[in-house]
N, C-alpha and C positions, 0 to 999 in steps of 0.2 A: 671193690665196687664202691663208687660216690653216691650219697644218698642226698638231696634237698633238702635245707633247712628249713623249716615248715614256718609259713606265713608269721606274721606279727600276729594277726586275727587268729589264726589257727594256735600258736605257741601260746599266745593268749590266754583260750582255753584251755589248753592241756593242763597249764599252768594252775587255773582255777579247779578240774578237775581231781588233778593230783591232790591237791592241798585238801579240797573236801574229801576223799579217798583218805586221808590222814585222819583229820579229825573224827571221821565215822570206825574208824580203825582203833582210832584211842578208845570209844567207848567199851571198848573188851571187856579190859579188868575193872572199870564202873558197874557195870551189869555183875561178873562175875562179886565183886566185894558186896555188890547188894543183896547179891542171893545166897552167900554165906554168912550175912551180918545178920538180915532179916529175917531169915528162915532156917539157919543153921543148917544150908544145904552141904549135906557130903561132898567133897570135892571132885572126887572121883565117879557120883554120881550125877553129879553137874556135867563134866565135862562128856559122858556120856549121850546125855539128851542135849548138848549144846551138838553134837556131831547128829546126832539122831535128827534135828530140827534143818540142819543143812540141808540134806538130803533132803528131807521131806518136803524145803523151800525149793531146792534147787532142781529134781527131778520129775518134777509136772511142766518146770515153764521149760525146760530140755526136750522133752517130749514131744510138747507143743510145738515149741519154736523152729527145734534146730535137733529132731531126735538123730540124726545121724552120729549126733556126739555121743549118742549112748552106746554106740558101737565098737566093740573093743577089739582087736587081735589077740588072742587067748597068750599068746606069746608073754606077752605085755603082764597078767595078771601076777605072775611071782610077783614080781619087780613093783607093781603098786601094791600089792598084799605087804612086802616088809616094808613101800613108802609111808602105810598105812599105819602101821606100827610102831613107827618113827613120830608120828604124828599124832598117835595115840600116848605115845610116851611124853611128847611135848603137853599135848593136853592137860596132862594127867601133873607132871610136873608145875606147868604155869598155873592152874589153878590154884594148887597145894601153896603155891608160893604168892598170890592174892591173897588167899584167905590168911596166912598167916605173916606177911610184910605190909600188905596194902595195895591198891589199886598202883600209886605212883612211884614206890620202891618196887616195886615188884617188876613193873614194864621199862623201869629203866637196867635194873638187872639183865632182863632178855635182852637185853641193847647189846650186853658183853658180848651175844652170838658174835659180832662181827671181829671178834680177835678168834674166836674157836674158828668162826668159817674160813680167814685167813691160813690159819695152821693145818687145818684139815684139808683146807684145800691142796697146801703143800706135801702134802702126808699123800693123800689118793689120788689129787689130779694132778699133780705136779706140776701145779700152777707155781709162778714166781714168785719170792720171798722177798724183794730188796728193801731198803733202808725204809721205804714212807710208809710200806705195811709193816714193818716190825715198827717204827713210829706208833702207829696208827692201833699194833697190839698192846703195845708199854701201856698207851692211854687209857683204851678201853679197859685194860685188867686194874689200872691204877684207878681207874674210875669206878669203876665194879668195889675194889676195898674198901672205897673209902664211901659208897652210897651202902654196902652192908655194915658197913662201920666196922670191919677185919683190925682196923690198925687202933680201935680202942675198947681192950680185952673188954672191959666189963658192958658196955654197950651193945655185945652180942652174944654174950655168954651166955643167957638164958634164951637165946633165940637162933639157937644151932641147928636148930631144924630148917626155919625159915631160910637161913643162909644158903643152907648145902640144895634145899628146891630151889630158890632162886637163882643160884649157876648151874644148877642142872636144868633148868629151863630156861636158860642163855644157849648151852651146849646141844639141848635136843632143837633148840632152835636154829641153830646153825645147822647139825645132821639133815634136818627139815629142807634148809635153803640148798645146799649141796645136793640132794635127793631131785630140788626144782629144778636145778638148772641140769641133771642130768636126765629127768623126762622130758624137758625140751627139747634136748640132745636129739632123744629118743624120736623127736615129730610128735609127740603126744601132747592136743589140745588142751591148753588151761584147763577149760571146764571141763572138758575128760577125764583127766587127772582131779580135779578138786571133786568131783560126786563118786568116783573111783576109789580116792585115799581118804575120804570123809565116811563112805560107807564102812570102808575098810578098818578104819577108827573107831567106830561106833560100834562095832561089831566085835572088837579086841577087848573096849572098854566092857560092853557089856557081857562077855567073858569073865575080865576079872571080877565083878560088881557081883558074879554069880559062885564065884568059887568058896568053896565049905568050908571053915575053919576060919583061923584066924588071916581076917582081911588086911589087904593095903590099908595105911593110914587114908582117910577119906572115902573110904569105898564103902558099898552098902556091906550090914549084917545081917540082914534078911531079902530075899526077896521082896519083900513089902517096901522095904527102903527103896527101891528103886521107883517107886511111887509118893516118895517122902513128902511131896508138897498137896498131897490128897487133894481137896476141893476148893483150892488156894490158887483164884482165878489168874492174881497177881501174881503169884510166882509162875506159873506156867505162861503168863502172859511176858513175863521179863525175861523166863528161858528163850521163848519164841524170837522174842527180839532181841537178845542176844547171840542170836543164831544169825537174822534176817540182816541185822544193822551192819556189826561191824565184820561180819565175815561176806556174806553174800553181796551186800550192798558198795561196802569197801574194797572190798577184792574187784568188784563189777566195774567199778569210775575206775579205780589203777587197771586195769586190763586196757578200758577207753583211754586210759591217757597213754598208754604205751602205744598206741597206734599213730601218737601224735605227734610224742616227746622221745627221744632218746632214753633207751633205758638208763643211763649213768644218771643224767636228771632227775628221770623219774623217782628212781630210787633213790636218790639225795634230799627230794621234797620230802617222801615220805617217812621219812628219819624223824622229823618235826615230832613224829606218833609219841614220843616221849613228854614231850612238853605239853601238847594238849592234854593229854592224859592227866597233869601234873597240874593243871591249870582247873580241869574238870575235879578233878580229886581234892581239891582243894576248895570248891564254891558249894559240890554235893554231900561231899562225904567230910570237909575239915580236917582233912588230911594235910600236914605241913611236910616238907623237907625241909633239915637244919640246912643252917650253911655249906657245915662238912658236905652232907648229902649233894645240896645244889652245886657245889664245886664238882664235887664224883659226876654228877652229870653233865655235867660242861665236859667233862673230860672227856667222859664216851661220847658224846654228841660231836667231838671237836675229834672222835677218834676215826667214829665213821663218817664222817664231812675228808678226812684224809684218805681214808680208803674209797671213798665213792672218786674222789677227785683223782686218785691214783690209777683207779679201774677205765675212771670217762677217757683217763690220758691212753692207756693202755688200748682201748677198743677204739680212740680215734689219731695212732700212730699207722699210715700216716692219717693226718688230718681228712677227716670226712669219711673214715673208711666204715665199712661195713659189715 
């Protein structure tokens, strides 16, 4: 099936769309490094109330607007209960690796998902492997090295924690992406799925945040912790909006621009989310990347620019298809 390539006027916008869907996207790990810099919030109980906050934002204007989406086929609940915990694992992982790399190593590390989503994809969906994504994995894993600094012993040796969350929250980010496109599979609406696998998360998280003994790294030691920012208008004020901005708000414009743009587009602009990130992290927080580093990000950026262009060739063989 041939689909219309959408006006100049119309591409236009998608165009502007997308790109502010990025930049709101980048503020993640700003919000999150402020609220473990500033407040020496738990990680794990950060990421808790950053899921808690979704919902909270996202299930009154559903209600209102469009309650139909709150409606589920019970069928369906397994299947977002483990999406949920895919994404509580993600959570839980990217923060740990904010708090302890930074705002702008940290979001470029999650960039590596796109050589994990590549492999796994091959692994469960038996998606194709050829030369421009195994390309496109060399890059990003060669990228990933050299922005944790792998290839110079003493540069990461004291920061082997920070290492191993940050490619674990590359790979639960990938788990995550796999996980999307197979509830689309499934006919399950975006926002269905996002207040679904968000409650789902938050509901995991504050599981763990609860369990007796000796906690995850990050996670609350008391009950009480789970209240750590007490009467701290600003921190709960910057939870909220770290909830509101770049998840609900960000996700909102890229949903609107997918109505517009081609997904292979869309999701090509939004790769950008690394660089803003790195640009904000750098004016708020005085965050640099070395060279080494801003080369490892060119890689991966130049790794998924081959995979997005590999995939746009793949969904419009032949041309224009659907």
């Amino acid at each position: 099936m041939r689909h219309k390539n959408p006006a100049p006027s119309s591409q236009a916008r998608g165009f502007a769309l997308v790109l502010v869907a990025a930049v709101f996207l980048s503020t993640t790990a700003i919000f999150i490094r402020y609220l473990t810099q500033a407040f020496s919030l738990p990680a794990l109980v950060l990421a808790f109330w950053r899921d808690f906050f979704v919902v909270l934002t996202v299930l009154p204007v559903l209600a209102i607007a469009k309650p139909s989406l709150l409606r589920l086929d019970a069928r369906h609940l397994p299947y977002l209960a483990m999406y949920g915990f895919v994404l509580a694992f993600f959570n839980a992982s990217w923060t740990l690796s904010v708090s302890l790399n930074g705002a702008a190593v940290a979001t470029v590390l999650a960039y590596c998902s796109g050589a994990f989503t590549a492999i796994l994809g091959r692994i469960f969906l038996k998606e194709s492997l050829g030369w421009a994504k195994l390309a496109a994995v060399v890059m990003c894993l060669l990228g990933c090295a050299l922005v944790a600094g792998l290839l110079e012993l003493g540069s990461w040796k004291g920061n082997v924690a920070g290492v191993i969350t940050g490619v674990l929250g590359g790979l639960a980010y990938a788990l995550y992406s796999l996980m999307g496109r197979s509830a689309s599979q499934r006919g399950l609406d975006p926002w269905t799925t996002l207040i679904y696998v968000f409650g789902f998360a938050g509901l995991f998280l504050l599981i763990v945040n609860l369990v007796p003994g000796a906690p995850l790294p990050g996670s609350s030691r008391t009950i009480a912790d789970l209240l750590w920012l007490g009467s701290s208008w600003m921190g709960w004020l910057a939870l909220f909006l770290l909830a509101a901005i770049p998840t609900v708000i960000g996700f909102g414009l890229y949903l609107v621009s997918l109505s517009i743009l081609p997904s292979s587009v869309a999701s090509l602009i939004v790769s950008t989310e690394p660089v803003f990130t790195a640009i904000i992290a750098y004016l708020l927080l005085g965050e640099r990347l070395t060279p080494v580093q801003l080369a490892g990000a060119a890689l991966i950026l130049g790794g998924v620019l081959v995979l997005r262009l590999f995939e746009g060739r793949e969904a419009g063989t032949p041309s224009g298809a659907s």
